[in-house]
C-alpha positions as CSV (number, residue, x, y, z in Angstrom):
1,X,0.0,0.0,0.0
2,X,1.3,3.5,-0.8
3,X,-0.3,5.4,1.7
4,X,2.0,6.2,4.7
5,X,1.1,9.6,6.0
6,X,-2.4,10.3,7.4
7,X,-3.3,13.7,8.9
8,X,-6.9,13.6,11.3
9,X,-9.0,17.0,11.2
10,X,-10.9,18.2,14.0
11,X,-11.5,21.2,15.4
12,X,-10.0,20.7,19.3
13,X,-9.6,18.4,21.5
14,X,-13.3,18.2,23.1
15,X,-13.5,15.3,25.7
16,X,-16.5,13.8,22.9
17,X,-16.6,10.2,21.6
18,X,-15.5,11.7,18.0
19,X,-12.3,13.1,19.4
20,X,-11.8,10.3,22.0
21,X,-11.9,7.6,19.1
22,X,-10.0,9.6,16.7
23,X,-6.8,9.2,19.2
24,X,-7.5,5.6,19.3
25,X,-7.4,5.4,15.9
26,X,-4.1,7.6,15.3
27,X,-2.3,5.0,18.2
28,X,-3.5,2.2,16.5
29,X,-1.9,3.2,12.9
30,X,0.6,4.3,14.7
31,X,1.5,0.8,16.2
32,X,1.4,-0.8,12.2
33,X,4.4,1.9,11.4
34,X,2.0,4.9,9.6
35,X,3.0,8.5,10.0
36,X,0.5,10.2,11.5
37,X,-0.3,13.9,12.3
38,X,-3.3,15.4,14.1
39,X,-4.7,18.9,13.0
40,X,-6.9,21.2,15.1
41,X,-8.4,24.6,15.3
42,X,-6.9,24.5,18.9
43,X,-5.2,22.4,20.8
44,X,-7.4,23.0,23.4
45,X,-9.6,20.5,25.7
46,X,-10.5,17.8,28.0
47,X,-8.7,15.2,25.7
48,X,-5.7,17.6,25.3
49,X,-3.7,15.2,28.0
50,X,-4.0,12.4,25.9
51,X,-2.3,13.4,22.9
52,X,1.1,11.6,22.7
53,X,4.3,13.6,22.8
54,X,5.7,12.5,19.7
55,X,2.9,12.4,17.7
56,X,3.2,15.8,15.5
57,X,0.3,18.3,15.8
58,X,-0.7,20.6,13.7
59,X,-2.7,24.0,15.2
60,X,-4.7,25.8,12.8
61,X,-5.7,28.5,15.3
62,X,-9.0,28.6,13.2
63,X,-12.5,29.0,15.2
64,X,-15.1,27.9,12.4
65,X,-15.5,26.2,9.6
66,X,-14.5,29.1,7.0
67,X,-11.5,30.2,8.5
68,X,-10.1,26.7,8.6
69,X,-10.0,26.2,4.7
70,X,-7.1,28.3,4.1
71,X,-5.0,27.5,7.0
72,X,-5.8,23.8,6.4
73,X,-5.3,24.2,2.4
74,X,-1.8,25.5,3.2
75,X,-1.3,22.8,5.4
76,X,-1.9,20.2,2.8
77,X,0.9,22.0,0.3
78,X,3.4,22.2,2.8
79,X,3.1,19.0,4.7
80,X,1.8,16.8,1.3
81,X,0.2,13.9,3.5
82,X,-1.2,10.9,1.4
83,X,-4.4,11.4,2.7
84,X,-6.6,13.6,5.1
85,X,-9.4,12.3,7.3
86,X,-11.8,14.4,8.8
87,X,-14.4,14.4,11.2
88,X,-17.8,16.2,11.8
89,X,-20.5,17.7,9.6
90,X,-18.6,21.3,9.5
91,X,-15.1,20.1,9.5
92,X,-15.6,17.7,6.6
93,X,-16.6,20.9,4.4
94,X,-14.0,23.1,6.0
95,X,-11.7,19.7,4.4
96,X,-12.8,18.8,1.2
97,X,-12.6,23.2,0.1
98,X,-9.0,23.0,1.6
99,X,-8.3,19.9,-0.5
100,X,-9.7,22.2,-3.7
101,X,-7.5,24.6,-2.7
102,X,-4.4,22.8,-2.1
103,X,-5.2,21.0,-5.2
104,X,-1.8,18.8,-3.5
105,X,-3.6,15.5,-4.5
106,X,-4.0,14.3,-0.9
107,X,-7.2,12.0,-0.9
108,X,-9.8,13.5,1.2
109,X,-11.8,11.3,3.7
110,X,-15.2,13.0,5.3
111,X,-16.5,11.0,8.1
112,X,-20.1,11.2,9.6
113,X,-20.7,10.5,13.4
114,X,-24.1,11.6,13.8
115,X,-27.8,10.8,11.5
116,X,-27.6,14.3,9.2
117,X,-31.2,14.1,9.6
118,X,-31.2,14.4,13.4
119,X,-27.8,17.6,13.1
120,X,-30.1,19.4,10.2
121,X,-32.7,20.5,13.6
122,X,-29.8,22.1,15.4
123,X,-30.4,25.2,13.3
124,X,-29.7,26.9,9.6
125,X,-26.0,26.0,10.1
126,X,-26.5,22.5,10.4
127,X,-29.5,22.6,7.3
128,X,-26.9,23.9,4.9
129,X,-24.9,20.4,5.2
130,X,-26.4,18.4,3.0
131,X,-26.7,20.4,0.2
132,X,-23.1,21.2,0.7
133,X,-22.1,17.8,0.9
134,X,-24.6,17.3,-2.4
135,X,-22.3,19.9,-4.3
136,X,-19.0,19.4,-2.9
137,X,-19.2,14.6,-3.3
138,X,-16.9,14.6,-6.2
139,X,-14.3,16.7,-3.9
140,X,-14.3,13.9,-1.7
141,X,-12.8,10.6,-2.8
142,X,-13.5,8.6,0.2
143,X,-16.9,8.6,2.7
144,X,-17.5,7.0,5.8
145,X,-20.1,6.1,8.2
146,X,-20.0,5.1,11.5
147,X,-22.9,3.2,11.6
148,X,-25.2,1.4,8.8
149,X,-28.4,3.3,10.1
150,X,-25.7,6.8,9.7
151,X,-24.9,5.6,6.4
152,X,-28.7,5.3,4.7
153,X,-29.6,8.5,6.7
154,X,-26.8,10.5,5.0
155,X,-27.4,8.6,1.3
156,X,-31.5,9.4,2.0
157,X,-30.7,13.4,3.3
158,X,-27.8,14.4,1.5
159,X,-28.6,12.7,-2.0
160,X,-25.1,10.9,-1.8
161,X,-24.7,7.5,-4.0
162,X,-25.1,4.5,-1.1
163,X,-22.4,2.5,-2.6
164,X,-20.1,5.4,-2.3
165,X,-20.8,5.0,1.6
166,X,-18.2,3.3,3.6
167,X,-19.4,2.2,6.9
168,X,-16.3,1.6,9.6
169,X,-17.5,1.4,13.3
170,X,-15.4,3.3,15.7
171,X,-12.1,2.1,17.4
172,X,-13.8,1.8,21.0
173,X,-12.0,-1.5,22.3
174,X,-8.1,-0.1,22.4
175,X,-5.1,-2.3,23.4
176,X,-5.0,-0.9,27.1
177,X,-8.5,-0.9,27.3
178,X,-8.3,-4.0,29.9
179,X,-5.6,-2.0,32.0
180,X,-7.7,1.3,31.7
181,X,-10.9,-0.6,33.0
182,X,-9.2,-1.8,36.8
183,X,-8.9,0.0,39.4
184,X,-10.8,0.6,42.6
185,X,-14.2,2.2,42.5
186,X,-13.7,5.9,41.8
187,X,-17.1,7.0,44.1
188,X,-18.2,5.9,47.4
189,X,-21.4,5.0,45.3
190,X,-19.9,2.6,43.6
191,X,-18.5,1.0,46.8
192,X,-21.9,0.2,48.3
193,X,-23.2,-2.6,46.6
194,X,-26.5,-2.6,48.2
195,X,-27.5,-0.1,46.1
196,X,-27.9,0.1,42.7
197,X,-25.9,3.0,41.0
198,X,-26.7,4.1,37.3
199,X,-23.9,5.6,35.3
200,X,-25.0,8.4,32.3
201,X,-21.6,9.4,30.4
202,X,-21.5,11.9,27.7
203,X,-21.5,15.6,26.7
204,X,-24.4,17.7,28.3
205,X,-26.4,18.8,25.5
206,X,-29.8,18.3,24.2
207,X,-28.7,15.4,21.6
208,X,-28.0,13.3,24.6
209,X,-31.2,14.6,26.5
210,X,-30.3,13.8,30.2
211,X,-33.6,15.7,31.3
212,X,-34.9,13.0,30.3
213,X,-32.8,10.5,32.7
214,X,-33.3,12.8,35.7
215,X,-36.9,12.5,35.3
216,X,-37.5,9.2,35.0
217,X,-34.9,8.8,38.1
218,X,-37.4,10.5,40.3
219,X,-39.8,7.9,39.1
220,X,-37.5,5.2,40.4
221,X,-36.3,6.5,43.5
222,X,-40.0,7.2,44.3
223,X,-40.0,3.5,44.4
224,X,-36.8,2.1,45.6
225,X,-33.2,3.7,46.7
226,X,-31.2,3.6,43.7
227,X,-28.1,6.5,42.5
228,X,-27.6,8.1,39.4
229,X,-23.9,9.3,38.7
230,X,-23.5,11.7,35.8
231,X,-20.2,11.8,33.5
232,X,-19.7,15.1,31.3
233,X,-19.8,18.8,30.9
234,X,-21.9,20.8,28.8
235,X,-24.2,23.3,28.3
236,X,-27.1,21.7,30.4
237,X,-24.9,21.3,33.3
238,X,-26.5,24.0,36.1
239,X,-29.5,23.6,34.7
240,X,-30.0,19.8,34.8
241,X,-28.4,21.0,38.6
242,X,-31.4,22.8,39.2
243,X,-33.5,20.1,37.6
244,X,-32.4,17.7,40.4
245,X,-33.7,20.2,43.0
246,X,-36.7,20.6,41.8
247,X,-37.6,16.8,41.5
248,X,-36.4,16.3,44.9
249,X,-33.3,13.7,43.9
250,X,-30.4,16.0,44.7
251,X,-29.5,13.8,47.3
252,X,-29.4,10.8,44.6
253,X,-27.4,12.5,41.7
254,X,-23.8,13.1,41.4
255,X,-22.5,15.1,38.6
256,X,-18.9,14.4,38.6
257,X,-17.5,15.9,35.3
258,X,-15.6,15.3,32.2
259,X,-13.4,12.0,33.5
260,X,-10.9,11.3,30.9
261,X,-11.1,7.5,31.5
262,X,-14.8,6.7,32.4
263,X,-13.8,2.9,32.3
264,X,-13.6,1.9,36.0
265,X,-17.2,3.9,36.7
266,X,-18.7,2.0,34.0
267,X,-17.6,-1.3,35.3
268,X,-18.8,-0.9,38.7
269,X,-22.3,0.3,37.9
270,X,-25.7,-1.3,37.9
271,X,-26.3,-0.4,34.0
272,X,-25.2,2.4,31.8
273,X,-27.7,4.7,30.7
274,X,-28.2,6.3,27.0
275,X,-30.8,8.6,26.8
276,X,-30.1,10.1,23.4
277,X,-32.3,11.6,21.0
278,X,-29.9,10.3,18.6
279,X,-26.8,9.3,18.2
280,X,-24.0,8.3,15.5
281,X,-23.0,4.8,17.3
282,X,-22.8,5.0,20.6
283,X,-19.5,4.9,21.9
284,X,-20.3,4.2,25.9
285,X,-22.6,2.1,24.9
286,X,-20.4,-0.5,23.6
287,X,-17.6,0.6,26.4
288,X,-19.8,-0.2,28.7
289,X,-20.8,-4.2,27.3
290,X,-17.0,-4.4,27.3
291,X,-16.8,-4.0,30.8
292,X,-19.5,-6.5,31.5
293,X,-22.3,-3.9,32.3
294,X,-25.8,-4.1,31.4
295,X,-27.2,-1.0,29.2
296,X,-30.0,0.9,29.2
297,X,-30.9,2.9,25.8
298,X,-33.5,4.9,24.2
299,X,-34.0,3.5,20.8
300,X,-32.8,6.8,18.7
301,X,-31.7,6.7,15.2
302,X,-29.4,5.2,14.6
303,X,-26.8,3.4,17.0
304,X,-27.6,1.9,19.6
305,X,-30.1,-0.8,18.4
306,X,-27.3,-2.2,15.8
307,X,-24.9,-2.4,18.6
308,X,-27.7,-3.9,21.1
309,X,-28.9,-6.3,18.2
310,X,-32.3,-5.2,18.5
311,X,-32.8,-5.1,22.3
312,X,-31.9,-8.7,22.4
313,X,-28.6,-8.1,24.4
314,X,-29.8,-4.8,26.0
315,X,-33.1,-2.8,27.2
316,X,-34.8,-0.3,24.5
317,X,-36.8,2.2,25.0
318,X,-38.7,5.2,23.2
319,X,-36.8,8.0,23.3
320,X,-37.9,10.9,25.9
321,X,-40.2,8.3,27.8
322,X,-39.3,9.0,31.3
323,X,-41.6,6.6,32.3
324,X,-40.2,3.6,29.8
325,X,-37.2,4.7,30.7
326,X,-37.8,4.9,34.8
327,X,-39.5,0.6,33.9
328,X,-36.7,-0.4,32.3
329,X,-34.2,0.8,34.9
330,X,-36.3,-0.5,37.6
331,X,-36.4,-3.7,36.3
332,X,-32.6,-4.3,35.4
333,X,-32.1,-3.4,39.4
334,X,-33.8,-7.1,39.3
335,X,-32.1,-8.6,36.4
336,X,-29.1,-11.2,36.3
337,X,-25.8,-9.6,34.4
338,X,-24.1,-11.6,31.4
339,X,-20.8,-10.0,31.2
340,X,-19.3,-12.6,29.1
341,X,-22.3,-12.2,26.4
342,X,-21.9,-8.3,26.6
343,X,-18.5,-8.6,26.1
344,X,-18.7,-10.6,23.1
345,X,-20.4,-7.8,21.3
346,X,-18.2,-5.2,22.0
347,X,-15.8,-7.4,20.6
348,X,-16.7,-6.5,17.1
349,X,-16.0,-2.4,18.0
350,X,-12.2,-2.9,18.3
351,X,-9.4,-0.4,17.7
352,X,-7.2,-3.4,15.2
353,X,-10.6,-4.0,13.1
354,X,-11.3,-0.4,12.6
355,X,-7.8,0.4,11.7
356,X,-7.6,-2.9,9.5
357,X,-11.3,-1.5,7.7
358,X,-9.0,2.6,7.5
359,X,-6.2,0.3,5.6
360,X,-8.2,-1.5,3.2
361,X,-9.8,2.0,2.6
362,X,-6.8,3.8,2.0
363,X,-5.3,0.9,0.0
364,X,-8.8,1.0,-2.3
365,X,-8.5,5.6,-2.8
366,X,-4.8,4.3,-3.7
367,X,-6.3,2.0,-6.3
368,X,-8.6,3.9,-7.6
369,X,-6.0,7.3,-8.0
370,X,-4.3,5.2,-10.5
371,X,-7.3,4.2,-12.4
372,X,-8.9,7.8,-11.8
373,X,-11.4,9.1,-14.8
374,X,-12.6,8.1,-18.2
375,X,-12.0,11.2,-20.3
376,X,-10.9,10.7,-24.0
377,X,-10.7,7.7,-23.6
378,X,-7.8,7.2,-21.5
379,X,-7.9,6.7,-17.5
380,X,-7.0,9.9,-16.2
381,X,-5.1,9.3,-12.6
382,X,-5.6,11.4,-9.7
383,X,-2.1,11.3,-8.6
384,X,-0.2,14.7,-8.2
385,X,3.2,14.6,-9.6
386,X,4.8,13.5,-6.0
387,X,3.0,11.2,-5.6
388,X,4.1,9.4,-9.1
389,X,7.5,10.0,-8.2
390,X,7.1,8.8,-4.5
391,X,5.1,5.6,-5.6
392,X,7.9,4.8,-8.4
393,X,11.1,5.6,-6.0
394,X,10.1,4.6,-2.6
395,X,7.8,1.7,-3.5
396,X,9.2,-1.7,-4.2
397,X,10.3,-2.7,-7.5
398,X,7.1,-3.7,-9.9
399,X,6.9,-7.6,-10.3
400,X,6.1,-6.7,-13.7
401,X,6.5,-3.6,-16.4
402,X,4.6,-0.6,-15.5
403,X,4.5,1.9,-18.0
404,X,3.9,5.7,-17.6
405,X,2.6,7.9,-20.0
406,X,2.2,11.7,-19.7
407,X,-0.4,12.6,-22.6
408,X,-1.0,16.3,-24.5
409,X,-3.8,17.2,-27.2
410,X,-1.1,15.5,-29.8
411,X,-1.3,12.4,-27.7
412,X,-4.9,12.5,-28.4
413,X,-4.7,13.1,-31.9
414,X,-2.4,9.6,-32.1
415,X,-4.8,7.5,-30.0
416,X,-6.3,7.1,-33.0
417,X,-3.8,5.2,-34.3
418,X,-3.9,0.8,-32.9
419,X,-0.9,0.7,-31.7
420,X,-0.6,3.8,-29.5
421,X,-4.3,3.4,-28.7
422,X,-2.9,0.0,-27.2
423,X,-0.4,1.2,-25.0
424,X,-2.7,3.8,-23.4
425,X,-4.7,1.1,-22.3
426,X,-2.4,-0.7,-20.8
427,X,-0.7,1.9,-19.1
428,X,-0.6,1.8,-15.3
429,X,-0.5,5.6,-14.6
430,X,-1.7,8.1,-17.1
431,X,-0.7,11.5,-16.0
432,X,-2.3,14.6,-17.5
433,X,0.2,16.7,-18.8
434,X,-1.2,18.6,-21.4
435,X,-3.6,21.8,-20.3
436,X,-6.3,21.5,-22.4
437,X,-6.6,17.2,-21.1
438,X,-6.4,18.4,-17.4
439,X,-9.6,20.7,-17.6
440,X,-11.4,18.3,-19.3
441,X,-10.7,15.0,-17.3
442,X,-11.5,17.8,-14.6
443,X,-14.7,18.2,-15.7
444,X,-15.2,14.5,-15.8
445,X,-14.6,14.5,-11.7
446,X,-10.6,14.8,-12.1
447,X,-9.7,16.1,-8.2
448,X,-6.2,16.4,-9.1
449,X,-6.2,20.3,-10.1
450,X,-2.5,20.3,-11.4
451,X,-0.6,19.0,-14.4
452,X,1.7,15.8,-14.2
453,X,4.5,16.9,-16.8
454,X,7.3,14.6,-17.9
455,X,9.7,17.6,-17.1
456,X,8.7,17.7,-13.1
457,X,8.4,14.5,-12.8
458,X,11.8,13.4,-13.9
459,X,12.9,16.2,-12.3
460,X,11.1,14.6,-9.3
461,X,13.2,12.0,-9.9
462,X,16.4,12.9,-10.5
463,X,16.4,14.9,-7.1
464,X,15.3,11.6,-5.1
465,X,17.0,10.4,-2.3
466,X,16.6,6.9,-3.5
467,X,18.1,7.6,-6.9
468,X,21.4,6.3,-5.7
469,X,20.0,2.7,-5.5
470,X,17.6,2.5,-8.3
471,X,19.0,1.5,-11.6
472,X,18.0,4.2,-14.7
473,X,18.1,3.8,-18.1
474,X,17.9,6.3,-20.2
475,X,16.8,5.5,-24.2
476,X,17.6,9.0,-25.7
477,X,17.4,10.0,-29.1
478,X,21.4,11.6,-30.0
479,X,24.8,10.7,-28.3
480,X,25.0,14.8,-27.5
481,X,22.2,13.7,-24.8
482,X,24.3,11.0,-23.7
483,X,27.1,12.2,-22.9
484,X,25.6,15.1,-21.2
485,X,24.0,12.4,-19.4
486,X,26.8,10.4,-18.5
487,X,28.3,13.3,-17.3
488,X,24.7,14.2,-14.8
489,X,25.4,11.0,-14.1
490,X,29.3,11.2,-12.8
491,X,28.2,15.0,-11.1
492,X,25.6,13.0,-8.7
493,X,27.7,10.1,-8.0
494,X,25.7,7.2,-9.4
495,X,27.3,6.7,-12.5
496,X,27.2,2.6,-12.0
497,X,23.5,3.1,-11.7
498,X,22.7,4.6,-14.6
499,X,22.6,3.4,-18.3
500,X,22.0,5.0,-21.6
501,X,21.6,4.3,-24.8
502,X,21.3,6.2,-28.2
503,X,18.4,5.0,-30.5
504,X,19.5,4.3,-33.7
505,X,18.1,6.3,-37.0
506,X,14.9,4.2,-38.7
507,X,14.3,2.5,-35.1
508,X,10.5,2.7,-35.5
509,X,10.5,0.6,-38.6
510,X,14.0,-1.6,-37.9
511,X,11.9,-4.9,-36.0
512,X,15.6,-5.7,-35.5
513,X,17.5,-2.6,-33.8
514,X,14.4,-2.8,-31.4
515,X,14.7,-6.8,-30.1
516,X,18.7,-5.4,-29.7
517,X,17.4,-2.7,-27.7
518,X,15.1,-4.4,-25.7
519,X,17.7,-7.2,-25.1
520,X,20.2,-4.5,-23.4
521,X,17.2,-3.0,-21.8
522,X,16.9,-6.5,-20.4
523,X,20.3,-7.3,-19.8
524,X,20.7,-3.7,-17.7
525,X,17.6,-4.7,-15.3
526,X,17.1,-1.3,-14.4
527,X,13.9,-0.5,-11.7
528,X,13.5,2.3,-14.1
529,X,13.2,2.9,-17.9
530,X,13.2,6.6,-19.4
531,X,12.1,7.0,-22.9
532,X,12.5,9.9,-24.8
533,X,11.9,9.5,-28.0
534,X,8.6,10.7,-28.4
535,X,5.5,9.6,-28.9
536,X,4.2,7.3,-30.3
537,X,7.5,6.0,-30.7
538,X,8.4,5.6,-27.4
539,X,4.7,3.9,-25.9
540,X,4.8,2.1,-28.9
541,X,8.0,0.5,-28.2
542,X,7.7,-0.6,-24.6
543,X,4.3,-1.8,-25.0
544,X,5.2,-3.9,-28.5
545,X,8.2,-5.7,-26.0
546,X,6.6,-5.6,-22.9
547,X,7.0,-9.0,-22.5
548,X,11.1,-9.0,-23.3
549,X,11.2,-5.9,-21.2
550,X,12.4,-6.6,-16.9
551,X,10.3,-5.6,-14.5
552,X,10.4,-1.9,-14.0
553,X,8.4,2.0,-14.3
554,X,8.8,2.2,-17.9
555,X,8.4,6.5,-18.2
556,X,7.9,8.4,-21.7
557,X,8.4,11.4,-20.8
558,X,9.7,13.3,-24.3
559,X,12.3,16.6,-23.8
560,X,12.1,16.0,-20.3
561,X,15.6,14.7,-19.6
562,X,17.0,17.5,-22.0
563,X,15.9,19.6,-19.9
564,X,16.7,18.6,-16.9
565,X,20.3,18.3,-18.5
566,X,19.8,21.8,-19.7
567,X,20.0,21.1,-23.3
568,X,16.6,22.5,-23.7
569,X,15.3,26.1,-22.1
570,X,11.9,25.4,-20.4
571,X,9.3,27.7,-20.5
572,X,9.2,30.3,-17.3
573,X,7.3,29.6,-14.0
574,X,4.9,32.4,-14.7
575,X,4.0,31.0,-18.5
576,X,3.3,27.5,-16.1
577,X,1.6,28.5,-14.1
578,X,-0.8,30.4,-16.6
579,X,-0.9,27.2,-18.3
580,X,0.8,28.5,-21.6
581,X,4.2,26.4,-21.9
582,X,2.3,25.5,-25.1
583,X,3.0,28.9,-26.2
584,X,6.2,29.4,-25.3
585,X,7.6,26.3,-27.1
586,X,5.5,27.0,-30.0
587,X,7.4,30.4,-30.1
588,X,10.7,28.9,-29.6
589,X,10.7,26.0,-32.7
590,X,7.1,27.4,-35.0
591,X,8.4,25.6,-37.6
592,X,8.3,22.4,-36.0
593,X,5.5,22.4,-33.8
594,X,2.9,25.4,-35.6
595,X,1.4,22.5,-37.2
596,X,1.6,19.6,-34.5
597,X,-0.6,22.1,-32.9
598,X,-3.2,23.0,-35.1
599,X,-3.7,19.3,-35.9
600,X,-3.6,18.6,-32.4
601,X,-6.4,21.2,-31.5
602,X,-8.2,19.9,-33.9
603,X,-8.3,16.5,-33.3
604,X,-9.0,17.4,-29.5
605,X,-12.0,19.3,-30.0
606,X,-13.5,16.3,-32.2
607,X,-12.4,14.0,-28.9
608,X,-13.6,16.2,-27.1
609,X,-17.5,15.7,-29.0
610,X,-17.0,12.4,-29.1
611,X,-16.6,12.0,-25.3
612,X,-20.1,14.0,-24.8
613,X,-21.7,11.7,-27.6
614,X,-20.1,8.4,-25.7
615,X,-21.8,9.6,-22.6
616,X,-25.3,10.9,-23.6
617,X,-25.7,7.3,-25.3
618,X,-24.5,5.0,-22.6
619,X,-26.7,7.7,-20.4
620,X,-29.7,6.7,-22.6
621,X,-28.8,3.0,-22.2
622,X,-28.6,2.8,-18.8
């Protein structure tokens, strides 16, 4: 798998299941030897302890979901990580506009804790979600769910394609988790075992509707002694305070605050108690079956009935029943405990399967960059230029010929042609180099926003670390470019890696000069093979001997060794960047390229015509 560095977005460090799990997650990929680096509005909160020392963070200083895109955008150019997770409705957006912005071709992974339906009620902030997320899918190249019932909710709201839909359940049950759950009992409660103590952990706000809970505790204790003990901050704090005044079960309630390990209260109660209106999974719900403990929760969309199987290993109730509620807690007070059952479960929910589920995820956005976009009918890959040159230098040698081809509006002129048609399809990695190909394979859901030239990625190459101990050779078209290259070669020390050889006049139509060439090709065993002979010579030629050919990144890549030797004067940055390196090479050699060009334009705009015909009639089909 190619992906080794992961970056998490969130905005702080809240002491919330999201942020709580992400850690878990990070330690856990971590453990397998990924880089890993954690980004944040602030690094600021509850959880704020728990971040390891020598994990790198990454403080945006941004407050909301606007002023994160740029700061997160530049980010993602300077730091270049493979791919970039996020987390929460607001964040995800704030990630998939950086990831436009960047446009630095790390893969952009959006992850949704909560039903959409249920955040959409929290107010015209929340409502705007899933039409952004509507607009803004083909920005995204991965989607997750933490839940199946989280994943149809946000295909149903947000119009998103299910099978596009990943669903991963949270990383709940960590390595330490056993350690984390001893210890003595942290309340005097939980000491006296003649009477039964109820545990409610979360955040104190109206999704998780402990009003509810303090209500239908009165109705219990009305009955028979029993305790409530309340995890959590929030905003609900004094007045659910005030609450337990008024219903006369002050003397019952403890509110005990944010505990950044709520393991050893949760294994010492009676029952855990979810009263959520809804909820995304239910992280201290399945905490809780791994310590043994019975739960108690209201059946809100969407987690905590696939965790509890239905009710069948766990009470359900309606949710903002007091009086359900108040039954079903009086009547676990009465119930035997099946720790070993409850365990089992929560067994499903741990940190090395959710991590395992991120890694085939990742290894399927790596997949899928290669083979990208139909446009022109070529597969248009979504890898940004170092990411080509990382894959082909730091990767292991193919176990069979992998050819690279960088194509122009001329290379889509020639595709008309068998042959060169042929090697295009067989091509591993098909880089947009021309201008002109990038918009349009663009406009066919292309997320990479810059070119892939042959001159920045050899120069990619040549500038590798791992040069030194990959053998190159070079098939150039004069002996000038060979010794020039020899001598590159001598300059950087790795003269006995590199081999080059000088095509012979009349090679496209001399069968026998070719089998020679491939046979020292062969004999050299390089990891890599540079071609620079143009096209469609040079496709043409490594696709027709594939088979004779060793193992390696075959790359046709043109002028672009000649001008990294500086036989060749590349266009300026600023003609680049404008897109216009057509222009300047047209002005340096007219003669030779005026009417490559004109053909070439041509050609593409009848391609281009094509394309739309191909798709309104396979549209019409389907």
């Amino acid at each position: 798998m190619m992906v080794r560095h992961v970056a998490f977005y969130m905005h702080d460090l809240s002491g919330g299941g999201v942020e709580r799990m992400r850690l878990a997650l990070i330690a856990e990929l971590r453990a397998r030897g990924m880089r890993a680096t954690l980004v944040v509005g602030f690094k600021s909160g509850p959880l704020a302890c728990l971040v390891p020392d020598d994990l790198d963070v990454v403080e945006l200083g941004s407050r909301g979901m606007l002023s994160a895109v740029l700061p997160l955008a530049k980010f993602l150019r300077t730091a270049r990580p493979d791919v970039l997770v996020a987390s929460l409705d607001h964040n995800n957006i704030a990630a998939i506009l950086a990831g436009r912005v960047a446009a630095a071709g790390t893969r952009i992974v959006i992850c949704q804790h909560n039903a959409l339906s249920a955040e959409c009620e929290r107010g015209w902030r929340y409502r705007a979600v899933p039409l952004l997320y509507r607009l803004l899918q083909g920005s995204a190249d991965g989607i997750v769910a933490v839940s199946q019932g989280v994943a149809a909710d946000l295909a149903r709201i947000a119009g998103l394609p299910a099978d596009r839909i990943c669903v991963i359940y949270n990383p709940v049950i960590t390595e330490n988790f056993p350690a984390r759950m001893q210890g003595a009992p942290p309340h005097p409660w939980l000491e006296d075992r003649t009477c039964p103590v109820f545990v409610f952990a979360g955040r104190l706000t109206p999704q998780k509707d402990p009003e509810t809970l303090l209500r239908a505790m009165a109705l219990v204790v009305a009955q028979t002694p029993a305790r409530l003990i309340v995890l959590g901050e929030g905003e609900l704090l004094e007045s659910l305070v005030l609450l337990a005044c008024r219903l006369g079960i002050a003397e019952d309630v403890a509110f005990c605050g944010f505990q950044a390990n709520p393991l050893p209260w949760l294994r010492h109660a009676t029952a855990c108690v979810s009263s959520s209106r809804y909820e995304g999974l239910g992280n201290v719900i399945i905490e809780a079956l791994a310590c043994g403990t019975p739960v108690i929760a209201c059946d809100c969309p969407y987690g905590p009935s696939e965790i509890l199987l239905g009710g069948s290993i766990g009470r359900l109730v309606p949710v903002g029943n007091p009086d359900a509620l108040a039954v079903a807690m009086a009547a676990q007070m009465q119930a035997p405990c099946e720790p070993d059952k409850l365990r089992a479960r929560a067994a499903a929910f741990t940190a090395a399967s959710c991590a395992q589920a991120h890694l085939c995820l990742f290894e399927a956005l790596d997949a899928r960059a290669e083979t990208g976009v139909r446009a022109l009918g070529m597969n248009v890959s979504q890898l940004s230029v170092d990411q080509v040159a990382d894959r082909i230098m730091s990767g292991p040698v193919p176990d069979r010929l992998r050819l690279v081809v960088t194509p122009n509006i001329d290379h889509v002129r020639l595709l008309r042609r068998t042959d060169f048609a042929a090697a295009y399809a067989a091509a591993s990695l098909v880089c947009p180099d021309g201008f002109p190909v990038l918009l349009f394979a663009m406009l066919r859901g292309l997320a990479q926003r810059r070119r892939v030239t042959g001159c920045d990625l050899f120069h990619r190459l040549a500038h590798h670390a791992a040069l030194a101990t990959r053998g190159l050779f070079l098939v150039l078209e004069s002996q000038a470019t060979a010794d020039a290259a020899l001598a590159w070669a001598e300059r950087l020390g790795i003269a006995d890696n590199v081999h080059v050889a000088v095509a012979p006049p009349g090679l496209a139509d001399n069968a026998a000069a070719q089998r020679a060439l491939a046979d020292r090709i062969c004999a050299a065993s390089p990891a890599i093979l540079v071609m620079t002979l143009g096209a469609p010579l040079s496709e043409v030629f490594v696709h027709r001997h594939r088979d004779a050919l060793p193992p390696c990144w075959a790359l046709c890549l043109g002028q672009a060794v000649r001008v990294e030797l500086g036989l060749v004067r590349r266009a300026p940055l600023t003609w680049r960047g404008l897109g216009l390196e057509w222009l300047w090479r047209l002005c340096q050699e007219p003669r030779r390229l005026a009417g490559r060009y004109a053909l070439g334009s041509a050609w593409f705009l009848v391609a281009v015509a094509r394309d739309f015909a191909r798709r309104r009639k396979e549209a019409a089909v389907s």
